[in-house]
C-alpha positions in Angstrom: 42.1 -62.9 4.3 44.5 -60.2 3.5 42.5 -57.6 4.9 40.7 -56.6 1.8 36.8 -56.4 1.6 35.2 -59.0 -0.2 33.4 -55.4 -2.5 37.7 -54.6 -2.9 38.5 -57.5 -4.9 38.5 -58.2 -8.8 38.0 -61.9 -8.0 34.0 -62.9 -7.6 34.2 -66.5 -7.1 31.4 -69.1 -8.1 29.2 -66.6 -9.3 29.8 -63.1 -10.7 27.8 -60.6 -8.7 28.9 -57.7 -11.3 27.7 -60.2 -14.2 24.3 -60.8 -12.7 23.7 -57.3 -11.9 24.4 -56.4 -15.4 22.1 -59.3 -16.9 19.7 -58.1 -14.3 19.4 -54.6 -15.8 19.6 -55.5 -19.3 16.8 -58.0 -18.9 14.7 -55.3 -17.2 15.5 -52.4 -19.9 14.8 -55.1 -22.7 10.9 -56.3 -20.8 10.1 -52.3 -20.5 10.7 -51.8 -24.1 7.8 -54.6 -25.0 8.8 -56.4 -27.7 9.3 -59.8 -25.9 6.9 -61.3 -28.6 8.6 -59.1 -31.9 11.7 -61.1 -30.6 10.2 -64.6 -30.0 8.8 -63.9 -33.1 12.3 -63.3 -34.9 13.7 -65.8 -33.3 11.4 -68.5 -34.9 11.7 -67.0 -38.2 15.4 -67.6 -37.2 14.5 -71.2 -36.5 12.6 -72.1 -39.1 15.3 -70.7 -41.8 18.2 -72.1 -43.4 20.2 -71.2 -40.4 17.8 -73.1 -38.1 20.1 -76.7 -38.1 23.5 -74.2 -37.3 21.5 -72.4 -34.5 20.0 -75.7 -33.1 23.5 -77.4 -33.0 24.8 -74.2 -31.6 22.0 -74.8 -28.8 23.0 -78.0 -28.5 26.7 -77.3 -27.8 25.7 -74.2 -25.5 23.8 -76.7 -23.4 26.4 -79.5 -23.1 28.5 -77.2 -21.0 31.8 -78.3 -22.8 33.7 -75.5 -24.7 36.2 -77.8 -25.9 33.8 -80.0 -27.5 33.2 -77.2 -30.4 37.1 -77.4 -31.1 36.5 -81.9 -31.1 34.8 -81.9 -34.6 35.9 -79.0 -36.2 34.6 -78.4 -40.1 
């Protein structure tokens, strides 16, 4: 190495150890507030609306792992 710590440098690797730590705390601020089920709740509404086939093919695209495959079949 170059002699700088591995807590010195920008780059994180694999994983992102700032990124998780963030998600981490957000995801513990959002539980304590309780309205996990006010959200799944939304979120259904959501679902079920006219914007339910544009989420689920959002979904679907989010799980492929393949950025570039949104920019394949534009509209």
């Amino acid at each position: 190495m170059d002699g700088k710590s591995k807590k010195d440098s920008k780059i994180e690797g694999e994983g992102s150890y700032t990124g998780t730590k963030a998600y981490n705390e957000s995801t513990a601020k959002f539980l304590k507030k309780g309205k996990v089920d006010e959200a799944a709740q939304e979120a259904k509404r959501a679902l079920d609306s006219k914007e339910g086939a544009e989420l689920k093919a959002a979904e679907a695209k989010g799980k492929a792992g393949d950025p570039k495959h949104m920019e394949k079949n534009p509209k």
